[in-house]
C-alpha positions in Angstrom: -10.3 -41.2 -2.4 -7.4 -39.7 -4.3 -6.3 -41.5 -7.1 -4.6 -41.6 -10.1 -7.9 -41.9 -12.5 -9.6 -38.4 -12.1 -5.6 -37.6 -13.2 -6.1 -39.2 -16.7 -9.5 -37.6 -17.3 -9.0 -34.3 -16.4 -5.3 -34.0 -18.2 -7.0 -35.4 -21.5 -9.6 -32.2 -20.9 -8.7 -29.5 -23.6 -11.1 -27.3 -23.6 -14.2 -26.0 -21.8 -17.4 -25.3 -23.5 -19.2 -22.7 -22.0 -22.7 -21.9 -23.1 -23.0 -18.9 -25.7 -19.5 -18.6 -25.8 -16.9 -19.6 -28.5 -14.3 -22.8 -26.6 -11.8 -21.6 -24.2 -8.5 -23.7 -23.7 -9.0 -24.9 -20.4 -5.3 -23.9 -19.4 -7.0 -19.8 -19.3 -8.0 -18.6 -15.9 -10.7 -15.7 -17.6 -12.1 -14.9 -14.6 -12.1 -14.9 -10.7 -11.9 -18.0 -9.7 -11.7 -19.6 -13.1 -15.0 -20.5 -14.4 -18.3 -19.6 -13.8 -18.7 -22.1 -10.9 -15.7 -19.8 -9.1 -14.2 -22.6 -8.7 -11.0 -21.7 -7.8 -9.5 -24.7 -10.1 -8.0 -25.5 -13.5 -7.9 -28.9 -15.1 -4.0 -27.8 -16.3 -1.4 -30.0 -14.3 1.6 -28.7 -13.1 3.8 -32.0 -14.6 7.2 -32.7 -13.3 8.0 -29.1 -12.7 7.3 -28.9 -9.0 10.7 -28.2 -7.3 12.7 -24.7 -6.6 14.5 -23.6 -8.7 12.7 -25.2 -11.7 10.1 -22.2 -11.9 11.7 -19.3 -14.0 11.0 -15.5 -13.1 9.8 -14.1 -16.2 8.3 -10.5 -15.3 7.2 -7.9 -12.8 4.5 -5.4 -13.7 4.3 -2.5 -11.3 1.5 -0.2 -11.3 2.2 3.7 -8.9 -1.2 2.9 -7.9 -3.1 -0.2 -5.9 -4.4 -3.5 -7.2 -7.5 -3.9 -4.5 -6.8 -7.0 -2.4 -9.8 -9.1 -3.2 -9.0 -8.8 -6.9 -7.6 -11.7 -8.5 -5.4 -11.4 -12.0 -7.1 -13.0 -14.6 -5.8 -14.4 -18.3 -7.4 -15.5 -21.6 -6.0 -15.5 -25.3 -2.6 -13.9 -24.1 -3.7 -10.9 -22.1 -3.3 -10.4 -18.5 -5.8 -7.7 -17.0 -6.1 -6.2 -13.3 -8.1 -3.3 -12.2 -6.5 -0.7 -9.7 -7.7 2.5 -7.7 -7.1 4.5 -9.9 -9.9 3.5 -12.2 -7.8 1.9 -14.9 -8.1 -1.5 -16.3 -4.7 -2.9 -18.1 -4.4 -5.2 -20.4 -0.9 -7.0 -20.2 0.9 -9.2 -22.4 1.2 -12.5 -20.8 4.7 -13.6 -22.5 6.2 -10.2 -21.8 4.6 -8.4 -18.9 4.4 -5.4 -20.5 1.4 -3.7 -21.1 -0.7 -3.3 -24.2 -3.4 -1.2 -23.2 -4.9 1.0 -20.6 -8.5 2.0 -20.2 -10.0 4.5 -17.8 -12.9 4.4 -15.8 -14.8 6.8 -14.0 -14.1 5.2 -10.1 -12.0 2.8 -8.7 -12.0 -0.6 -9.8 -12.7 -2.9 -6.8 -12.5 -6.7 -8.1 -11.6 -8.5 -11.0 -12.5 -8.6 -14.4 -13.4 -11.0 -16.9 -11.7 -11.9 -20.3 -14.3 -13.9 -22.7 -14.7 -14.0 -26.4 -12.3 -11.5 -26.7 -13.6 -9.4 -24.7 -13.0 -7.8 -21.1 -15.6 -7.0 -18.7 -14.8 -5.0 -15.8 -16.9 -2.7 -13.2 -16.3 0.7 -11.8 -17.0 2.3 -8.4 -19.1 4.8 -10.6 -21.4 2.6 -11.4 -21.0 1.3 -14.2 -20.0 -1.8 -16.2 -17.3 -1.7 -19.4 -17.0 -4.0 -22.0 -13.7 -3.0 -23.8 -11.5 -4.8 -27.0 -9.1 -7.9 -25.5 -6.5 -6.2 -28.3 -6.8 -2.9 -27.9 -8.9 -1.7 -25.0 -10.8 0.3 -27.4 -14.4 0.6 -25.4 -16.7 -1.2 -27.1 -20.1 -0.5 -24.3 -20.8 0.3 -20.8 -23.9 0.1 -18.9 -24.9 2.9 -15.9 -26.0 1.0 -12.9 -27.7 3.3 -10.2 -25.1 2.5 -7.4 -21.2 1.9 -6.7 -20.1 -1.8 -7.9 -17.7 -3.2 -5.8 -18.0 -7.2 -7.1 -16.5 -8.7 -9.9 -19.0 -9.5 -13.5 -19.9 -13.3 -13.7 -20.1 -13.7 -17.7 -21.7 -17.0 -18.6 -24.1 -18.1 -21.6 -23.7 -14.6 -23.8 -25.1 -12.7 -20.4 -23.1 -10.7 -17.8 -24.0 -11.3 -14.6 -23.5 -7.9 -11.9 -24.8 -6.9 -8.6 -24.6 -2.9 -7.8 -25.2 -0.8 -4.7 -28.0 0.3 -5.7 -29.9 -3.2 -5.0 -30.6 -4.4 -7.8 -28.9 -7.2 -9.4 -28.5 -7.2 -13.5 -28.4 -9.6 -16.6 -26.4 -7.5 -19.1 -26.5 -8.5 -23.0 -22.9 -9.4 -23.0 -22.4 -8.5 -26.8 -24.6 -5.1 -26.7 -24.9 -4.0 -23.0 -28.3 -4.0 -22.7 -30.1 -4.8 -19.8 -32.1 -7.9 -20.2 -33.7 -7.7 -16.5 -33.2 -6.8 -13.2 -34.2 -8.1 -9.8 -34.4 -5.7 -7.1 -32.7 -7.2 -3.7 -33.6 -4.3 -1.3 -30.3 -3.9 -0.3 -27.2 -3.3 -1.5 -25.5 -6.0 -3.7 -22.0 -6.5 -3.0 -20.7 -10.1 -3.8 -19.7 -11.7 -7.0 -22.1 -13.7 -8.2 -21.4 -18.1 -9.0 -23.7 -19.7 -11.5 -24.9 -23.2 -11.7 -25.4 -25.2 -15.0 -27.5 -27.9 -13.3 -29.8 -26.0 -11.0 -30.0 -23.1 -13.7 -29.2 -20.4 -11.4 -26.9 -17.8 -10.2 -25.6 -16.7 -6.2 -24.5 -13.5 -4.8 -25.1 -11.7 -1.6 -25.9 -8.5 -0.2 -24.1 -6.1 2.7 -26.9 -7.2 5.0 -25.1 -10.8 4.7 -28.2 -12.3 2.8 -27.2 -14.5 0.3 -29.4 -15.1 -2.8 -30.3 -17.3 -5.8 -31.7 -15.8 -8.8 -33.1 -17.7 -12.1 -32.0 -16.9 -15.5 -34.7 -15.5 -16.6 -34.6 -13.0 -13.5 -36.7 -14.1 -10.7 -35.9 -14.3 -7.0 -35.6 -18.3 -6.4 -34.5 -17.6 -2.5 -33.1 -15.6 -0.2 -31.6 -16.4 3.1 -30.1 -14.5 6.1 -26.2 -15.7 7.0 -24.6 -14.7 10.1 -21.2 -12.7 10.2 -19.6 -9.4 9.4 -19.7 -9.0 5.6 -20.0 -11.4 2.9 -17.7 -9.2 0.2 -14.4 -10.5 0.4 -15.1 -13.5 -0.6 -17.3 -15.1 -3.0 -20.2 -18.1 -3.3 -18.4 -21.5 -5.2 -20.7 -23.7 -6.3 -20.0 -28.2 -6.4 -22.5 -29.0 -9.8 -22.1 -33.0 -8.4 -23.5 -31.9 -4.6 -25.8 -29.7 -5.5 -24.2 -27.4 -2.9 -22.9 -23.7 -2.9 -20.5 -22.3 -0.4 -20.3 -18.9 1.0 -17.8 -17.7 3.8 -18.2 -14.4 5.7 -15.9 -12.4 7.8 -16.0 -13.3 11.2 -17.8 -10.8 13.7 -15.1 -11.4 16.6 -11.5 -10.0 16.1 -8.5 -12.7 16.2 -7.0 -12.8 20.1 -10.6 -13.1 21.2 -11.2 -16.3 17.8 -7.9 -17.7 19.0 -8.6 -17.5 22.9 -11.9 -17.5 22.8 -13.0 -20.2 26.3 -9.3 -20.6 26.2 -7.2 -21.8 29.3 -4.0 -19.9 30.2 -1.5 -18.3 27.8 -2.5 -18.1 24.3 0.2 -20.6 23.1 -1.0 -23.2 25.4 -2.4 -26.1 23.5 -5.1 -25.8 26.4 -6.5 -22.6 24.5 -6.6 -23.9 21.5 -9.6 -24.9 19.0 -10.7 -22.2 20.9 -11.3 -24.1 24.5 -14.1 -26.5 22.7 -11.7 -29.3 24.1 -9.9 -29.9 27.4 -7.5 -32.2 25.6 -6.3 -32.8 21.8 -9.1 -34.9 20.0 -8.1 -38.5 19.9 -8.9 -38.6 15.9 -10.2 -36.4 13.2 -13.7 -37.5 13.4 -14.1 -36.6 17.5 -12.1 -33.3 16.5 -15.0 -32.5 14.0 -18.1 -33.4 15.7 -16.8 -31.3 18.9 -16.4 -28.7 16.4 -19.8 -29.3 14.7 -21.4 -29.3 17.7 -19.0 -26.0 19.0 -20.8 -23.9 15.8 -24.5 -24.5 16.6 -23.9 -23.7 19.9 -22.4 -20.7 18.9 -23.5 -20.1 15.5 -22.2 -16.1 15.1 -18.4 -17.8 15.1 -19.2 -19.5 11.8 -17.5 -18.5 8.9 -18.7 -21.3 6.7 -22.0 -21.9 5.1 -23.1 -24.7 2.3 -26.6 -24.1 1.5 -28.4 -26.3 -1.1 -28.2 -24.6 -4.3 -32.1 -25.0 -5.3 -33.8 -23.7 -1.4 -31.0 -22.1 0.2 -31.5 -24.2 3.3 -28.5 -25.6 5.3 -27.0 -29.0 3.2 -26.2 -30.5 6.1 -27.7 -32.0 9.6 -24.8 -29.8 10.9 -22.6 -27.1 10.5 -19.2 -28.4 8.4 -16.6 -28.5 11.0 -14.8 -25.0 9.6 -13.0 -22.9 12.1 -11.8 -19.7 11.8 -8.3 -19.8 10.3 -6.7 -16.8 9.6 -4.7 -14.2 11.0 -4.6 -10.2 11.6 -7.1 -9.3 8.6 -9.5 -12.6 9.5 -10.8 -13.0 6.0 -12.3 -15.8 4.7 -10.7 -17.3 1.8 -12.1 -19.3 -1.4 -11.8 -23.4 -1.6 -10.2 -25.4 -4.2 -13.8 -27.0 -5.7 -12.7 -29.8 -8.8 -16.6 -30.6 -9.7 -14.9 -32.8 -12.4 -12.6 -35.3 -9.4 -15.4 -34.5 -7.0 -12.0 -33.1 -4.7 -12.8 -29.9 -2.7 -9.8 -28.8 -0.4 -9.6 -25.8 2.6 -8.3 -24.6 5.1 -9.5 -25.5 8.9 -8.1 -25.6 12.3 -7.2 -28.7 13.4 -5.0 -31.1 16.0 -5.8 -34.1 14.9 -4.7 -34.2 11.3 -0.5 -35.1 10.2 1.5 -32.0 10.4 -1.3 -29.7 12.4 0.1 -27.6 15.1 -1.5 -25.3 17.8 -2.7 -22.5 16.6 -2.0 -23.2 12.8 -4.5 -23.4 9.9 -4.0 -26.7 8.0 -5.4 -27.6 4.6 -8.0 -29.9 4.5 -9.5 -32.4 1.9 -13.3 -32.0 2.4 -15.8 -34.5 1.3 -18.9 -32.5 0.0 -21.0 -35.6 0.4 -21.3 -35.6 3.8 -19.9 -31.9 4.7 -16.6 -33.9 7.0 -13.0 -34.0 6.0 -10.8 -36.9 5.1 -7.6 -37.7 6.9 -5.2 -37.0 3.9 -1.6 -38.4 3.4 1.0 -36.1 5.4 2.8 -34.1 3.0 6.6 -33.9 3.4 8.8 -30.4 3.2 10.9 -30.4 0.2 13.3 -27.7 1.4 14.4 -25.8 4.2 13.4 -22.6 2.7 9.9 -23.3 2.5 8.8 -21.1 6.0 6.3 -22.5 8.1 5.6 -25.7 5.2 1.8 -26.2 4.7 0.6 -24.8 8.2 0.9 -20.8 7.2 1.2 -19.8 10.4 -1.7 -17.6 11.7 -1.6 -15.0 8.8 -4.2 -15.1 5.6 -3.0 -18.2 3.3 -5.1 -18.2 -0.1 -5.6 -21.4 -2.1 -5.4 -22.0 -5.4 -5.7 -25.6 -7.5 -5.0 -27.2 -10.3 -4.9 -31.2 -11.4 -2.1 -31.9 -9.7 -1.2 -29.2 -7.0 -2.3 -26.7 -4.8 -1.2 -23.3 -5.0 -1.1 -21.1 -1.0 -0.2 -17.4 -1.5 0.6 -15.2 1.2 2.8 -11.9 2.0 5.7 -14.2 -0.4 4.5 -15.1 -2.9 2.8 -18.5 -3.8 4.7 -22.2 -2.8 2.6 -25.3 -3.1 1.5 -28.8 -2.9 2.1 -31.7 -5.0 -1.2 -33.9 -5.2 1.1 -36.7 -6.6 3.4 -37.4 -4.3 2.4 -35.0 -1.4 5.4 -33.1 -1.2 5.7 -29.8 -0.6 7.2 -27.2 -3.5 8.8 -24.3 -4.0 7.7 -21.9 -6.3 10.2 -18.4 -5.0 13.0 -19.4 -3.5 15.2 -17.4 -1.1 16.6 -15.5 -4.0 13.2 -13.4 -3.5 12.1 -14.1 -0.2 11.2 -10.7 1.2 9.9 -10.9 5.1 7.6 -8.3 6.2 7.0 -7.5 2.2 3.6 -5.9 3.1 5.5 -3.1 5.4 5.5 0.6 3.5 8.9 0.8 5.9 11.9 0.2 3.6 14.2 -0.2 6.4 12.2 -3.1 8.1 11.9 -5.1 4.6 14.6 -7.7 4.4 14.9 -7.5 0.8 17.3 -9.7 -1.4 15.1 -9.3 -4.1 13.7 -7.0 -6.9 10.2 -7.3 -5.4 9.2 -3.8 -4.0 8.8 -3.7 -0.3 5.3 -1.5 -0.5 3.8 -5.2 -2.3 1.3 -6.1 0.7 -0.2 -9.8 1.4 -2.1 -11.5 -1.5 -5.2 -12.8 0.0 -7.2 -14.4 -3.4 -4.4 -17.0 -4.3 -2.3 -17.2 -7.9 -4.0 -17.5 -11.0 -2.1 -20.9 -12.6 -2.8 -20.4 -16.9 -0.5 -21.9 -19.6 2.1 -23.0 -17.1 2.3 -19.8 -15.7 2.0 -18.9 -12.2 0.8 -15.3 -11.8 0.2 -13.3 -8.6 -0.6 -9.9 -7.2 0.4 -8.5 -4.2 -1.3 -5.0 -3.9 1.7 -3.0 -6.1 1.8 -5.1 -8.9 2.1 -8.4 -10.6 4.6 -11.3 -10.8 4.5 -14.1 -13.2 7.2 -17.3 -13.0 7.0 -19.8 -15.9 8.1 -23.4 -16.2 10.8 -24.2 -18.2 
């Protein structure tokens, strides 16, 4: 199902077109997760420039005060920008990685915001929503929401697209800042919003874990009651060729009790793991997912994955896609890899039965929207020794990334990746900067041969890949590495 084709398509790609909006190259990542679909994806291939120690550092920007973990750097027309706590938004030159403006808000910036049309669109724990000059962060409007905003703004067709604490959700004029409508939710709204071109609408979700659809011209379409902790540190994705949008929520359980949950014996007996739903390692990959399947409606407040149907918000499936719990220590649920265009959609699962799976470890996954199942993929192979703990990630949070030919996994160093050519594992920071226990404030327990700072936590929302850059955050700053 992988070929060579989608390659030629997708590389010949240019631009994107959105609608109300001026073309943007496609090799900009303007906003969390890319495009309005959240897609996690850009059409921009990687090339030959896969192995250590081809990638280049080419800047660190440190900021004294925290980039929030669920905020992803974005870049358009050759600025960088990333909220912190501090309630400042900075724009940073993307060839030199230093910065170019700084504009202040009134609370801490919580997410990530958007660069379109020259413009960049960010939200504030005070409320409110800024639209400020891409050159000079000169404001140009803001708009007083009755409520804390803690997601990031979904700007598509000329119209900014914001949920706030307050319960309502907004359609912002993205030129003037004025409010075009607003529907009231009832509760608070806490989840960046994904839009749809085909169905015409746009997803978000609420801190009572409903998620919602809304039409463009501001009316409820549906709303429907998920299961798990929160919804907010993740966000919906929507596949335009399945008609399908995904949401993931943090698990109500904590991670011994996902990991040993029905378990047999010691928790690094293979007995325990898949958490006891088998007696024995699956035979193959589809008996692996049915008993999974079949594991989640049993016990439906262990699932962390939902497709609904974009048009009723009803379940896509017969049942549940075969999605497991994967992460470690802070158990959140990460975004896909979605390419609408290649109809390719990769994640993360737990899994025996698949090449290079091993107890306990997450592995990535190619899932087949069609039918909600995965497809047994092509075992990668590691390139070099330095890559720790290849593909599987161990049990810690591993973000996902994509582009036409890799996949990007970020975690506490730094991003490494996949080739989607040949299946080979890559290096993207070698051992020059390989810092363990980089997320430690303790200077004495990181084992630094690098100029990272040892205060830089986990990154848990994956690179941003843009102009054959890879860019990253890890809490206290930013790195970028080039190509040559």
């Amino acid at each position: 199902m992988i070929g060579r084709t989608w390659m030629i398509a997708v590389v010949a790609w240019t631009v994107l077109v959105w609608p109300g909006g001026p073309p943007l190259r496609a090799a900009d990542w303007p906003m969390l997760g890319c495009d309005p679909q959240r897609s996690n994806y850009t059409p921009e291939p990687v090339g030959s420039y896969v192995n250590y120690p081809n990638w280049k550092h080419a800047w660190t920007w440190n900021t004294p005060a925290p980039i929030p973990w669920r905020a992803q750097v974005v870049a358009a027309g050759g600025i960088v920008s990333v909220g912190t706590y501090d309630g400042i938004l900075h724009g940073i030159d993307i060839e030199t990685g230093t910065t170019r403006w700084r504009f202040q808000t009134g609370g801490p910036i919580l997410h990530s915001p958007a660069i379109v049309a020259g413009r960049v669109y960010t939200a504030s724990h005070d409320g409110a929503v800024y639209c400020v000059d891409a050159n000079s962060g000169a404001k140009v409007w803001s708009y007083q929401t009755g409520g804390g905003i803690v997601a990031s703004p979904l700007v598509v067709g000329g119209v900014v697209y914001i949920g706030s604490k307050d319960g309502f959700f907004y359609a912002l004029d993205a030129a003037g800042g004025a409010m075009r409508w607003r529907v009231d939710v009832g509760e608070p709204v806490v989840v960046s919003a994904a839009y749809s071109d085909a169905a015409q609408l746009v997803f978000s979700g609420t801190s009572h874990v409903n998620a919602f659809a809304v039409t463009l011209d501001g009316r409820l379409a549906w709303k429907r009651q998920l299961l798990g902790q929160s919804l907010q540190e993740a966000w919906p994705q929507v596949s335009e060729r399945h008609a399908v949008v995904i949401y993931r929520a943090l698990p109500v359980y904590d991670m011994w009790n996902l990991i040993n949950h029905a378990g047999n014996g010691h928790p690094n007996d293979k007995q325990a793991y898949l958490q006891g739903i088998f007696k024995a390692p699956p035979k193959d990959i589809d008996e692996e997912q049915d008993g999974i399947s079949d594991y989640l409606a049993r016990h439906p407040f262990r699932q962390t994955f939902f497709a609904l149907d974009v048009k009723t918000g009803q379940d896509k499936y017969a049942r549940p896609v075969p999605v497991l719990w994967s992460w470690g220590i802070s158990a959140t649920m990460h975004a896909q890899v979605i390419d609408n265009e290649g109809d390719r959609t990769f994640a993360m699962w737990r899994t025996l039965a698949t090449a290079g799976a091993r107890c306990e470890m997450p592995e990535l996954g190619f899932l087949d929207l069609g039918r909600g199942r995965f497809v047994e993929r092509k075992a990668f192979r590691v390139s070099n020794g330095h890559f720790q703990n290849g593909l599987w990630g161990g049990d810690e949070p591993w973000a996902i990334t994509g582009c036409a030919d890799a996949i990007f996994m970020t975690q506490n160093h730094g991003p490494t990746g996949w080739s989607l050519l040949n299946y080979q594992s890559f290096i993207v920071l070698g051992p020059d900067i390989w810092t363990v226990w980089r997320w430690q404030r303790d200077p004495e327990r990181a084992e630094s041969r690098t100029h990272w700072a040892p205060q830089w936590c986990r990154n848990v929302v994956g690179c941003t890949y843009t102009n054959g850059r890879i860019l990253w955050q890890g809490g206290g700053g930013i790195g970028c590495r080039v190509k040559p």
